[in-house]
C-alpha positions as CSV (number, residue, x, y, z in Angstrom):
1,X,0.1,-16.8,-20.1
2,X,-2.0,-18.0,-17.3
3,X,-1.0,-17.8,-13.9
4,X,2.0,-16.2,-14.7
5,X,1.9,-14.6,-11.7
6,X,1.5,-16.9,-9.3
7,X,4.9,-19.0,-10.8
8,X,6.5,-16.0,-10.6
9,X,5.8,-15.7,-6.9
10,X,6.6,-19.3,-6.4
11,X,10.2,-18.7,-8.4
12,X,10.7,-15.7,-5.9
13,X,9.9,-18.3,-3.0
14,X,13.0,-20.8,-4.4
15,X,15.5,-18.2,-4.7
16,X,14.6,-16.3,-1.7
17,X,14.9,-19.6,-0.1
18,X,18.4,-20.2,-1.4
19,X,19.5,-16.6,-0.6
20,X,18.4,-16.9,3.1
21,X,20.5,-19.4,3.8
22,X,23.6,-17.2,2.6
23,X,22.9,-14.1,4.2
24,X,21.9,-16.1,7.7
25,X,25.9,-16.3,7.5
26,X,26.8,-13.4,6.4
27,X,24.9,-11.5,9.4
28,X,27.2,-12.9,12.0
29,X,29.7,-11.1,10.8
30,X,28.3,-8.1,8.7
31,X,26.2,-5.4,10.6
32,X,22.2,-5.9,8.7
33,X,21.9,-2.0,7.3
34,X,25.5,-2.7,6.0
35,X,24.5,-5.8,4.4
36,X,21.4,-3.9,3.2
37,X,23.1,-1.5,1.4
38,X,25.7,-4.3,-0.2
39,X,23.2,-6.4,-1.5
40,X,21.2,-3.4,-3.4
41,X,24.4,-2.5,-4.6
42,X,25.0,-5.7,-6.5
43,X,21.6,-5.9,-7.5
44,X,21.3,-2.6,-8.8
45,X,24.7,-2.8,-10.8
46,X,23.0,-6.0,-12.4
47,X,20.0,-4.9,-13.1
48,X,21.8,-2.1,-15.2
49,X,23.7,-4.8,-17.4
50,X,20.5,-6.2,-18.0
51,X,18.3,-3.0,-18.8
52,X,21.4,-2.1,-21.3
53,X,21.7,-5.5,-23.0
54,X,18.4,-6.3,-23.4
55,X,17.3,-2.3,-24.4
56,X,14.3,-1.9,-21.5
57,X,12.4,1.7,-22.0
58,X,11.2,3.1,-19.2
59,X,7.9,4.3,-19.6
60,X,6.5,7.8,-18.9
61,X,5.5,7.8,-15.7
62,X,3.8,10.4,-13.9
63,X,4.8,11.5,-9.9
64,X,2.1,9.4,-8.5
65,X,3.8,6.3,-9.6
66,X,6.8,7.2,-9.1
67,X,6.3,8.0,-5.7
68,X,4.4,4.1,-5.5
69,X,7.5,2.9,-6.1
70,X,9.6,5.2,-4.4
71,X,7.6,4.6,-0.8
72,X,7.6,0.7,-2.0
73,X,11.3,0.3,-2.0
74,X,11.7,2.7,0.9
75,X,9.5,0.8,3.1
76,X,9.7,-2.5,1.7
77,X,13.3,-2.5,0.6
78,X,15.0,0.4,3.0
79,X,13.3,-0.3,6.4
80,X,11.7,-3.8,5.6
81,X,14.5,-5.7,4.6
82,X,17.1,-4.4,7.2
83,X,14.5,-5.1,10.0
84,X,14.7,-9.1,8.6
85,X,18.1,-9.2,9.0
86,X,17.9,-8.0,12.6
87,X,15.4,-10.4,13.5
88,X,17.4,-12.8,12.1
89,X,20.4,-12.1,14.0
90,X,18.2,-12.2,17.2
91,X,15.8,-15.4,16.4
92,X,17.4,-17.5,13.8
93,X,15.8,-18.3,10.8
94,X,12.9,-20.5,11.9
95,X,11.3,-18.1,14.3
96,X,12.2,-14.9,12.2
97,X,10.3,-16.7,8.4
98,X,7.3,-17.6,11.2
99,X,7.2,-14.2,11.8
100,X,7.5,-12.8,8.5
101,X,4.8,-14.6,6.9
102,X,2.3,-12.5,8.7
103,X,2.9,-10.2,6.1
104,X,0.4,-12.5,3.7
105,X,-2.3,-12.0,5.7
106,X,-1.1,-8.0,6.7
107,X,-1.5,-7.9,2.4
108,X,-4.8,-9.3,1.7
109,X,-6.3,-6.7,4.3
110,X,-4.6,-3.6,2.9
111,X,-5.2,-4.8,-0.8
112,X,-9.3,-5.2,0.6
113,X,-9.4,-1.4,2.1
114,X,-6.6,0.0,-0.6
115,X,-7.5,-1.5,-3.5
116,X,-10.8,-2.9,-3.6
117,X,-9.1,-6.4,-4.0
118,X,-11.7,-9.3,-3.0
119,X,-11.4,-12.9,-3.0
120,X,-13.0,-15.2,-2.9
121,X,-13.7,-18.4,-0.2
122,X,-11.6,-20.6,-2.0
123,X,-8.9,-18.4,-2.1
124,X,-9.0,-17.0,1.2
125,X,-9.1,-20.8,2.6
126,X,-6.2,-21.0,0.3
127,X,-4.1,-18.4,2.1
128,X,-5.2,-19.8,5.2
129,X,-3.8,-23.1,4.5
130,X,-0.3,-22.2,3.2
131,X,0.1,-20.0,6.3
132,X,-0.8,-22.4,8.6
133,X,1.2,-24.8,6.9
134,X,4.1,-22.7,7.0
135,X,3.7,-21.9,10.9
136,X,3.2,-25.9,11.3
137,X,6.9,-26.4,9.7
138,X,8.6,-23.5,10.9
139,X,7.9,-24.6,14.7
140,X,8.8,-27.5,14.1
141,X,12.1,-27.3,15.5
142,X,12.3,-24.7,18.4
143,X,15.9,-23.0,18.2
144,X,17.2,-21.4,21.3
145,X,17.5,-17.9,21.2
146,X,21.4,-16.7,23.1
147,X,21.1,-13.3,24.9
148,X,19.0,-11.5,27.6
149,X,16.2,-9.0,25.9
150,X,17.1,-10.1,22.3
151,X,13.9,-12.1,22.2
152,X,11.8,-9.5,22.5
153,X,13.8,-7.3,19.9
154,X,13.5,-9.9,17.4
155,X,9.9,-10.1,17.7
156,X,9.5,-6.3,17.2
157,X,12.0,-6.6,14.0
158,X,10.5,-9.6,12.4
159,X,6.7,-7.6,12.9
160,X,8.4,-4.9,10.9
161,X,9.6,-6.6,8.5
162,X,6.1,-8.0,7.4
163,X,4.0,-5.1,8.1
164,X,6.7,-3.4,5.7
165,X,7.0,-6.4,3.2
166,X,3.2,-6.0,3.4
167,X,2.9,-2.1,2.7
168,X,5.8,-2.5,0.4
169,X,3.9,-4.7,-2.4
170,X,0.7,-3.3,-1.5
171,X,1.8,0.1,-3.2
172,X,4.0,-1.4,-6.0
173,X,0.8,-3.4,-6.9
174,X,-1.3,0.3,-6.8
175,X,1.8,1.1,-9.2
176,X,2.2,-1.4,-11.6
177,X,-1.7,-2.1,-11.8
178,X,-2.3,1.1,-13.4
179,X,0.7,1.9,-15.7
180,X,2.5,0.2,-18.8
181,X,5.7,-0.1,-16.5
182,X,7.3,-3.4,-16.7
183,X,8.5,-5.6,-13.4
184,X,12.1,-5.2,-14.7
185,X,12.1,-1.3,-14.6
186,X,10.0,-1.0,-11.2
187,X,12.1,-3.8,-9.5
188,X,15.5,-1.7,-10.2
189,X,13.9,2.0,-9.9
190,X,12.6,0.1,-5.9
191,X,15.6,-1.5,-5.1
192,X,18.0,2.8,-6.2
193,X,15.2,4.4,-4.3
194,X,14.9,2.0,-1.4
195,X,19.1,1.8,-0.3
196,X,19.4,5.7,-1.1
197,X,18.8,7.0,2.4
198,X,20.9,3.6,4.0
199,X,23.9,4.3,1.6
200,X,23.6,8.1,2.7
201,X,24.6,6.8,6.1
202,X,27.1,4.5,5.5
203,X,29.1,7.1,3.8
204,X,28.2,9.4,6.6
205,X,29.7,6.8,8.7
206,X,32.9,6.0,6.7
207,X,33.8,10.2,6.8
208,X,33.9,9.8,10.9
209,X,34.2,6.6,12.4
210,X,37.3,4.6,11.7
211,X,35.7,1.6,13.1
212,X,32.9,2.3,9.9
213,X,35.9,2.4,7.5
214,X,37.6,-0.8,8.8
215,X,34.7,-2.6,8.5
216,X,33.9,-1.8,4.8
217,X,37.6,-2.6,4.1
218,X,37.5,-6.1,5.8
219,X,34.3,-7.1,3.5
220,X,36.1,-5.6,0.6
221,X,39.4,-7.4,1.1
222,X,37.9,-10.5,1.6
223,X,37.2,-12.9,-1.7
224,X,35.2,-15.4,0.1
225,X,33.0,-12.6,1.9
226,X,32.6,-10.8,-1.4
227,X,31.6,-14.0,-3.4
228,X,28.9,-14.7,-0.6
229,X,27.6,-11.3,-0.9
230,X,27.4,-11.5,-5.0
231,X,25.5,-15.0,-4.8
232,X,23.1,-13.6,-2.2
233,X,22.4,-10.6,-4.1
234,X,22.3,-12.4,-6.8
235,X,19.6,-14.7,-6.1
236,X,18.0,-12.6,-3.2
237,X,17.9,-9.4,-4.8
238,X,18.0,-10.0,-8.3
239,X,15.8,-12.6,-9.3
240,X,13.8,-12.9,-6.0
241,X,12.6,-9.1,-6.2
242,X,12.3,-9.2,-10.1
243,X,10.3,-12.3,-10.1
244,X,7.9,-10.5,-7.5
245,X,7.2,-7.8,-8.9
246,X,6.4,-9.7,-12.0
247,X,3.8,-11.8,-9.6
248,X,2.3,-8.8,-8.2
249,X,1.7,-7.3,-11.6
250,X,0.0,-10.2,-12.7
251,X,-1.5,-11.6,-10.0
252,X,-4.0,-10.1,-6.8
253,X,-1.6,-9.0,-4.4
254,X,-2.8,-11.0,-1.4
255,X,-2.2,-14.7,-3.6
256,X,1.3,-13.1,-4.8
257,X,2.9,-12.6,-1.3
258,X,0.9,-15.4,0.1
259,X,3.0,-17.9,-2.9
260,X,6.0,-16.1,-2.3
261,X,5.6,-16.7,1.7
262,X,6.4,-20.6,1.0
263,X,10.2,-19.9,0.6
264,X,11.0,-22.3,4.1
265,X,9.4,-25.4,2.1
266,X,12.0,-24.9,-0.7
267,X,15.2,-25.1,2.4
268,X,13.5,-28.4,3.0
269,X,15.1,-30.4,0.6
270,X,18.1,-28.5,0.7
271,X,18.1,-29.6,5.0
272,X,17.6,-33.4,3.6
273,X,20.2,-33.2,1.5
274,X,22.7,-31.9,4.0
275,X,21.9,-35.0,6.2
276,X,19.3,-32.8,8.7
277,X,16.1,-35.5,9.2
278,X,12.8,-34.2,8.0
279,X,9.9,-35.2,10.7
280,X,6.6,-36.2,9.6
281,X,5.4,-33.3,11.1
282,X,6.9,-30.9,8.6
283,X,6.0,-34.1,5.8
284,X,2.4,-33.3,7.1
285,X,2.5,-29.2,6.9
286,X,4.0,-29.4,3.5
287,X,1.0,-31.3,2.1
288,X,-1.1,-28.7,3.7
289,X,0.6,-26.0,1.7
290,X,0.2,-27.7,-0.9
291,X,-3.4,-27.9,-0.7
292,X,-3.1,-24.4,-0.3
293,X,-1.2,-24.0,-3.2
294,X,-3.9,-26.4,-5.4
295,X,-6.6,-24.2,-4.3
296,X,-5.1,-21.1,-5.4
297,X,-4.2,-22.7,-8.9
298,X,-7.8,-23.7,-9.1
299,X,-9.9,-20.8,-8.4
């Protein structure tokens, strides 16, 4: 199928988009490596239904791409992902996505030196466009940031985040590029690998703090937390990680995380829709991603 892989990054943009939106609420009241670990949890358990349902083999793989993957979901998944929820604790969505799509850009120059991935002007143009585009909407709205210092913590969490979104896909790409292994196998075998050393701690935790133990039991007694929690992992996790690694199998890694980088267009609507206005401004820098978006299609 053509440009599989570039739907597939702009499917992991919608349900990312959706996701964000639920685990912006559950990080006031969940600490992020504990929400982390929750969310890989669910994902993991679901992934398992669907490898034994639908009969996936996992291919041979050899310790080179096993440790791709490994450091992908470590990085990506363990360090990347827990540093997003921070920053979003400390900036709020807007600033913390403007933040986080530095990580397109951070891609297409590791994927040049690590790869040998070039593109070309119409694509680079392209990438330029959509993040631009993205900034242009994102600032749209400045949102006040509550608490002396935490600015400057955010910062630091949301440029970890991308620079480890952006290493992240960088070696699942070097991974899937060169073996028979299938996005549904390296999604789940990222997402085990990546929450091993954060659910280490959190047991370590629960053994000797009782303050640990009473805050896994309030998430655990609580329907409406835990439903939150499943649709987030559901969407987030699930599909959101599955469908990119299917774009970055498929597709040069620079256009695939550039695509799936357009997840604050999708809230758009969804603002609309709740009654929020939408400004011409942000009218204006989602035609540019578009363009963006056309140009990418038609290389």
């Amino acid at each position: 199928m053509p440009y599989v892989g570039e739907c597939a990054a702009l499917g992991a943009a919608l349900v990312w988009s959706i996701a964000s939106m639920v685990f912006q609420r559950l990080g006031v009241t969940i600490d992020p490596l504990r929400l982390n670990v929750l969310k890989g949890l669910v994902s993991v358990t679901l992934f398992i239904l669907t490898i034994r349902l639908g009969g996936a083999i996992l291919p041979d793989l050899d310790r080179t791409s096993i440790a791709l993957i490994g450091g992908s979901g470590l990085i990506g998944i363990g360090l990347g992902d827990t540093a997003f929820f921070k920053a979003l604790n400390c900036l709020g969505p807007r600033r913390t996505l403007l933040l986080v799509t530095s990580a397109a850009p951070m891609t297409v120059l590791l994927a040049r030196v690590t790869l040998g991935e070039v593109l070309t002007f119409q694509t680079i143009a392209g990438i330029a466009a959509i993040a631009g585009g993205i900034a242009w909407v994102i600032g749209d709205r400045v949102v006040d940031v509550q608490g002396k210092g935490v600015w400057w913590q955010g910062i630091l969490w949301g440029l970890l985040a991308a620079g480890s979104q952006a290493v992240g896909v960088v070696l699942s790409r070097a991974a899937l590029a060169e073996t028979e292994i299938s996005p549904l196998w390296s999604t789940v075998l990222r997402i085990a690998i990546g929450i091993v050393p954060l659910l280490l701690w959190e047991l370590w935790g629960i053994l000797r703090d009782r303050a640990e133990r009473q805050a896994w039991r309030r998430i655990l007694t609580t329907p409406k937390t835990l439903s939150a929690i499943l649709l987030g992992s559901f969407f987030g996790t699930y599909l959101a990680i599955w469908l990119q690694q299917t774009s970055i199998k498929f597709a040069p890694v620079g256009i695939a995380q550039t695509l799936t980088s357009t997840s604050p267009l999708f809230v758009l609507p969804l603002a609309a829709w709740a009654g929020d206005r939408i400004s011409g401004r942000s009218l204006c820098g989602v035609v540019v991603v578009l363009l963006g978006v056309a140009m990418l299609f038609l290389r």
